[in-house]
C-alpha positions in Angstrom: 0.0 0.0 0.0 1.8 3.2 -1.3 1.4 5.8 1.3 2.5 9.3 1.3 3.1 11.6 3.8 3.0 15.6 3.7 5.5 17.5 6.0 4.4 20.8 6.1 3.5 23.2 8.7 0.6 24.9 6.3 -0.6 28.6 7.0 -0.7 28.0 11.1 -4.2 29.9 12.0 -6.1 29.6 8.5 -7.9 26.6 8.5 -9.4 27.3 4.6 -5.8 28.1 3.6 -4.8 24.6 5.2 -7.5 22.2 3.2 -6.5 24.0 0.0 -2.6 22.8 0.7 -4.7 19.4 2.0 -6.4 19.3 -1.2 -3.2 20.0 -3.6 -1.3 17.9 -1.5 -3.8 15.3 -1.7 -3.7 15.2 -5.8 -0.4 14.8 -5.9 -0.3 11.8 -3.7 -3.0 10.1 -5.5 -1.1 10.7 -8.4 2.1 8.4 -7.2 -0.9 5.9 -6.6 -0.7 6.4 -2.9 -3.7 4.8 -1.2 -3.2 6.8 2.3 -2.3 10.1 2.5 -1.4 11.8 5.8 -0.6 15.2 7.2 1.3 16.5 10.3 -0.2 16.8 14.4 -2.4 20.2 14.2 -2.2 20.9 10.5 -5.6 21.7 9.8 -4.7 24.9 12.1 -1.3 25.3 12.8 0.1 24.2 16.2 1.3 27.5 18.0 -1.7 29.1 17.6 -1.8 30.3 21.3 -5.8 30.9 22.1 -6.9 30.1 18.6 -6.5 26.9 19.4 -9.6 26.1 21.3 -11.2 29.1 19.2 -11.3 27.0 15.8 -11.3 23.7 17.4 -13.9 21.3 15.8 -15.9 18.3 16.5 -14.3 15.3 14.6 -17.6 15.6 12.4 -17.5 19.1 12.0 -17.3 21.3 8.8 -13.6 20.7 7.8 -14.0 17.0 8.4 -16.7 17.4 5.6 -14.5 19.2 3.7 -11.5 16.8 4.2 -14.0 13.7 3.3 -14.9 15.4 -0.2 -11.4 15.9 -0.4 -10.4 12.4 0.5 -13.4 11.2 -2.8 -12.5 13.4 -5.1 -8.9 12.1 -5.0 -9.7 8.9 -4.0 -7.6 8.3 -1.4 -7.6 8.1 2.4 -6.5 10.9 4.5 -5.1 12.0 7.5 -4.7 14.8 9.6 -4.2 16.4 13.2 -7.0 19.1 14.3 -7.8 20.2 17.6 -11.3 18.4 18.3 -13.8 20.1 20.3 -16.5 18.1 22.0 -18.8 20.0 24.4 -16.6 21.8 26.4 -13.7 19.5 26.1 -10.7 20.5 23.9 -8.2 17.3 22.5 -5.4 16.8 20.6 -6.6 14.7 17.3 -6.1 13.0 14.1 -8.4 11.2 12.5 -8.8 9.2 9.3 -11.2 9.2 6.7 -11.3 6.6 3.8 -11.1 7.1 0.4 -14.7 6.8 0.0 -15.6 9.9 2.3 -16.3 7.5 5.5 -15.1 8.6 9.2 -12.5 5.8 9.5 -11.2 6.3 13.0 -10.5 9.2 15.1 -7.8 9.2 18.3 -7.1 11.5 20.8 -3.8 12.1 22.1 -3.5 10.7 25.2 0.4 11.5 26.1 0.6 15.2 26.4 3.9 17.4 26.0 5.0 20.1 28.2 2.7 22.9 29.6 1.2 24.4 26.4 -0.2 21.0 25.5 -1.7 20.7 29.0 -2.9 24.0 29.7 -5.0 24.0 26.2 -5.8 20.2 26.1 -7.2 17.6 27.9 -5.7 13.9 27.3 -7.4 10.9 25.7 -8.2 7.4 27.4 -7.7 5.5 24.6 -4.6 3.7 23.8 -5.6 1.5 20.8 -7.6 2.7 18.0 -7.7 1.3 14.3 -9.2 1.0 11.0 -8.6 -1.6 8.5 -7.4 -0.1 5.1 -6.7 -2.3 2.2 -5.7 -4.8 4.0 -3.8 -3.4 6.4 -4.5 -2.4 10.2 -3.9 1.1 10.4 -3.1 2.5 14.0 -3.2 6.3 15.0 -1.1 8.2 17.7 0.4 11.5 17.4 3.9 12.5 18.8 4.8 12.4 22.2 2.8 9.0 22.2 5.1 6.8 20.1 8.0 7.6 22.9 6.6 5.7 25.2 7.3 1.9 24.6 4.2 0.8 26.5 1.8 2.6 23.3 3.4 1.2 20.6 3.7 -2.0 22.1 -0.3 -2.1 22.9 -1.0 -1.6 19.0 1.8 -3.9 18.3 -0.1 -6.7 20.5 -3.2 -5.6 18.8 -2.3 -6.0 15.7 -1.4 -3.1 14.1 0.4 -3.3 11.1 1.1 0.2 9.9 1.5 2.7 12.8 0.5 6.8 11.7 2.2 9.4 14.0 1.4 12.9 12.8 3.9 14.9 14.8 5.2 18.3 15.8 8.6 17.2 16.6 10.9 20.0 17.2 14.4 21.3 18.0 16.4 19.1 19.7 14.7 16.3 19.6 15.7 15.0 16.0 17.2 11.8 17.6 13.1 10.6 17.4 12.5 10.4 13.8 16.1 9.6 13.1 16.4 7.2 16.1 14.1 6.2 18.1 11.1 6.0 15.3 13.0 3.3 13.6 13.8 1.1 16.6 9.7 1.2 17.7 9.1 -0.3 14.0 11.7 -3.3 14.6 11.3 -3.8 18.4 7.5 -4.2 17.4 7.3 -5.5 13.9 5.4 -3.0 12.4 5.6 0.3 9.5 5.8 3.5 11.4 4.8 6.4 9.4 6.2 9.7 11.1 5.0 13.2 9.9 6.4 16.4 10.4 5.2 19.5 10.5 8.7 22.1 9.3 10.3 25.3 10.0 10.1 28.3 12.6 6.8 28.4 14.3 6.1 30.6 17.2 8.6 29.6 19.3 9.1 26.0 17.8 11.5 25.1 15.0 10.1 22.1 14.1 12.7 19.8 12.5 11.3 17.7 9.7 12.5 14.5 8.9 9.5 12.5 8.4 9.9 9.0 7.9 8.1 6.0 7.2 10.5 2.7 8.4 9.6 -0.7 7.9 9.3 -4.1 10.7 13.6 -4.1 9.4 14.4 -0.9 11.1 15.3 1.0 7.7 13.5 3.9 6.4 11.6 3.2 3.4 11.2 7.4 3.0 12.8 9.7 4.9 12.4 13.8 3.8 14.8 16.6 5.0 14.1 20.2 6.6 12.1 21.8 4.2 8.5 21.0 2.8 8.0 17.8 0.9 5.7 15.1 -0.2 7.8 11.5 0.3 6.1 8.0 -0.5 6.7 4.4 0.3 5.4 0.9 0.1 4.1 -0.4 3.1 4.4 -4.3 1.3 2.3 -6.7 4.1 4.4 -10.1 2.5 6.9 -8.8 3.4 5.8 -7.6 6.8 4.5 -11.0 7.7 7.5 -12.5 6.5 9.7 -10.3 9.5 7.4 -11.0 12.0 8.1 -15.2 11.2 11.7 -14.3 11.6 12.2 -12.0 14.3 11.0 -13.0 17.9 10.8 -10.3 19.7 6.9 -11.0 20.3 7.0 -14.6 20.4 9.5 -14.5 23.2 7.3 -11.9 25.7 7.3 -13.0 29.4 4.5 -11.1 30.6 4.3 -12.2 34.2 7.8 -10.7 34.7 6.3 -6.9 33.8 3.5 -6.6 35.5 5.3 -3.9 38.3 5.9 -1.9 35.1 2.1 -1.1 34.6 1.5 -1.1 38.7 3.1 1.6 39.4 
């Protein structure tokens, strides 16, 4: 399954200035043949944004989810993106995925919030594991700060998840994740991690690019630089199921010996 991912920060506070670079971007993955198509954490409003965060926050059904399904038809190709979701009073950090069809596929919440602009604006999700079956292929969600904690990706990878999506805001100095850590998650848990990047000065981020989608091997199938960029890869399921019948990393699990890990 050729899937693409956009690193781009957008235009951080225009939300219609955002799904026409969705839109564009969208085309030109479908034109590589790309079946899914995903976008950074917060693109469909930038991410330092300060109060307009909560100000154009959405509900995941909301009138740029609409927009993003026509999108997603008219292309015909899956898509995802990070937005802040509102629901009720409740703001969270989100990304959700809608099929190529136009269907709501799946829609996470963040659940691992980073440092105290994240906390004082959002409020964490309480769901580990969520996925949607794509072509074949189990598609998980999380976003950033999640995939650096062993305990997530190892959930998904015990549920099954073949293909892991991580729209991110990754930022100066922590470029040992996409270039490091990223690729040891995908081999430690047999699985494709897709990483997406948002780019450039922001606020007071510099967010450092690098996206990355690595395969169950540990090597990067696609890995972009510091500026924006559209990079694809195969995410091939043969060959996926033939590393997981080689490595046993999974297989080998005692776990009786970590249950003070999640007791504590």
């Amino acid at each position: 399954m050729r899937t693409a991912l956009l690193q781009s920060s957008g235009r951080p506070g225009s939300v219609d200035e955002n799904l026409k670079v969705l839109d564009d971007a969208a085309g030109r993955a479908a034109a590589t043949g790309a079946r899914l198509f995903a976008a950074p954490e917060m693109f469909l409003t930038g991410y330092a944004i300060g109060d307009d965060v909560a100000r154009l926050a959405e509900p995941a059904d909301g009138p740029s989810a609409q927009a993003i399904a026509a999108i997603a038809a008219r292309h015909g190709v899956a898509v995802a993106y990070g937005y802040p979701e509102r629901d009720g009073e409740t703001v969270y950090n989100s990304a959700q995925l809608i099929a190529a069809d136009g269907t709501r596929f799946a829609n996470y919440r963040k659940t691992h919030l980073f440092g105290c602009f994240e906390r004082d604006v959002f409020t964490p999700g309480d769901q580990a594991v969520v996925q949607a079956d794509l072509d074949g292929v189990r598609v998980g969600l999380m976003i950033c700060y999640d995939v650096e904690f062993p305990e997530n990706v190892r959930a998904h990878a015990l549920a099954g998840t073949d293909l892991l999506l991580v729209p991110t805001a990754q930022m100066h100095p922590y470029q040992f994740v996409p270039e490091s850590l990223v690729p040891v998650r995908a081999f430690e848990n047999q699985m494709y991690v897709a990483y997406v990047n948002r780019v450039g000065q922001e606020g007071e981020f510099e967010f450092v690019g690098l996206s990355t989608l690595v395969g169950p091997d540990g090597v990067a199938r696609a890995r972009a630089g510091r500026g924006d960029e559209l990079v694809t890869a195969e995410v091939d399921p043969a060959f996926l199921a033939a590393s997981r019948e080689a490595n046993p990393y999974l297989n080998d699990r005692r776990p009786g010996l970590y249950t003070p890990l999640v007791s504590r």
